[in-house]
FIRO-611871 format. One record per residue (C-alpha): residue number from 1; residue in three letters; chain; x, y, z. Coordinates in pm, whole numbers. Each point is the difference from the previous one (the first is absolute). Layout:
N
> n_res_chain_east_north_up
> NUM_ALA_A_X_Y_Z
...
END
This chain:
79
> n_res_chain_east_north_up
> 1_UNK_A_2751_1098_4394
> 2_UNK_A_213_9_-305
> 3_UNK_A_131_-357_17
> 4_UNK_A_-389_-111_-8
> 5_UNK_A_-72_233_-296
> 6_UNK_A_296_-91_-155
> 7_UNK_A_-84_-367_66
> 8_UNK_A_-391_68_-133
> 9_UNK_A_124_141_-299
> 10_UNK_A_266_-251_-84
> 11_UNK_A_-315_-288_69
> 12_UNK_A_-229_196_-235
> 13_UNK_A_269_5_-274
> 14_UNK_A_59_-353_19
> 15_UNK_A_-313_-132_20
> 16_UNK_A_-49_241_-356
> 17_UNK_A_298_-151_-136
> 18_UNK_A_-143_-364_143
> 19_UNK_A_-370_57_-164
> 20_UNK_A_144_140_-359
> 21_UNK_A_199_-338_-1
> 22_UNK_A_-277_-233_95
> 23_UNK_A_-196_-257_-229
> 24_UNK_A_-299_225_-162
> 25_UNK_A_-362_-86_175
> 26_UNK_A_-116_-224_-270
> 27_UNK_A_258_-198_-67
> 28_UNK_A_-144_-279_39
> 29_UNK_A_-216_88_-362
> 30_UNK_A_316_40_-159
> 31_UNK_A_-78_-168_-365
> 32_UNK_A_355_-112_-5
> 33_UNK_A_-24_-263_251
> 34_UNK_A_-320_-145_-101
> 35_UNK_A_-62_-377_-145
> 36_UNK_A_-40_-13_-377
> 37_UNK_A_-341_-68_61
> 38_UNK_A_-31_301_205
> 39_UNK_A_251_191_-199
> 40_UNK_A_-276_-65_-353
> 41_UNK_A_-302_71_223
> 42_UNK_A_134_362_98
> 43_UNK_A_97_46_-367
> 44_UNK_A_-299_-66_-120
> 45_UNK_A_-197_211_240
> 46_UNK_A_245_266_-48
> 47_UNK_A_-96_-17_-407
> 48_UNK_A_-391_16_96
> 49_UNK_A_66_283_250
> 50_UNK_A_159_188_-286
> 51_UNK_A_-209_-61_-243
> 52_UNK_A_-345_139_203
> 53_UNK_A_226_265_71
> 54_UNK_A_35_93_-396
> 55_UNK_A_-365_-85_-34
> 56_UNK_A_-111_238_325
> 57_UNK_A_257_268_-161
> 58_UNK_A_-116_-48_-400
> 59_UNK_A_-349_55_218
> 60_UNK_A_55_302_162
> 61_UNK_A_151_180_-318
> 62_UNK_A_-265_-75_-202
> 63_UNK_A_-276_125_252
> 64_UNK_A_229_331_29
> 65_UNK_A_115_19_-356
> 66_UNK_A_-268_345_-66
> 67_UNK_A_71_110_358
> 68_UNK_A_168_325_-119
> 69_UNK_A_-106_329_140
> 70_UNK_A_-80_263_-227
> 71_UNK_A_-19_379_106
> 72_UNK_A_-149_121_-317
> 73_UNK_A_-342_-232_50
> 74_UNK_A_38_53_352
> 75_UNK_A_-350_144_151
> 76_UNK_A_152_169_304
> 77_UNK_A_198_312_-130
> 78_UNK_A_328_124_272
> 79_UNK_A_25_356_-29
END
């Protein structure tokens, strides 16, 4: 009984030390081994994904710019 747990554990330990080792799941979208071509196109969607990110951000702070909460105008009195 011991040898088999012993074994178990010893097969769970490497297979943990195995897995941490291994080649990440999208390697294959690494941006380091694509074509130039490839290589410019990911660039450049990377620049467009940032930018409607900025916009979307600049966006939201100006629609929540007045959002703060005050108690003294507040209609609901705690007691």
């Amino acid at each position: 009984m011991k040898t088999a747990l012993l074994s178990f554990v010893t097969a769970l330990g490497l297979f943990a030390a195995t897995a941490a080792t291994a080649a990440p799941f999208d390697h294959d979208h690494d941006p380091r081994r694509f074509s130039p071509v490839e290589r410019a196109r990911y660039e450049r969607e990377q620049r467009q994904l940032e930018r409607r990110r900025a916009q979307e951000r600049a966006r939201w702070e100006a629609q929540h710019r007045y959002d703060r909460h005050d108690d003294r105008h507040d209609d609901y009195r705690r007691h």
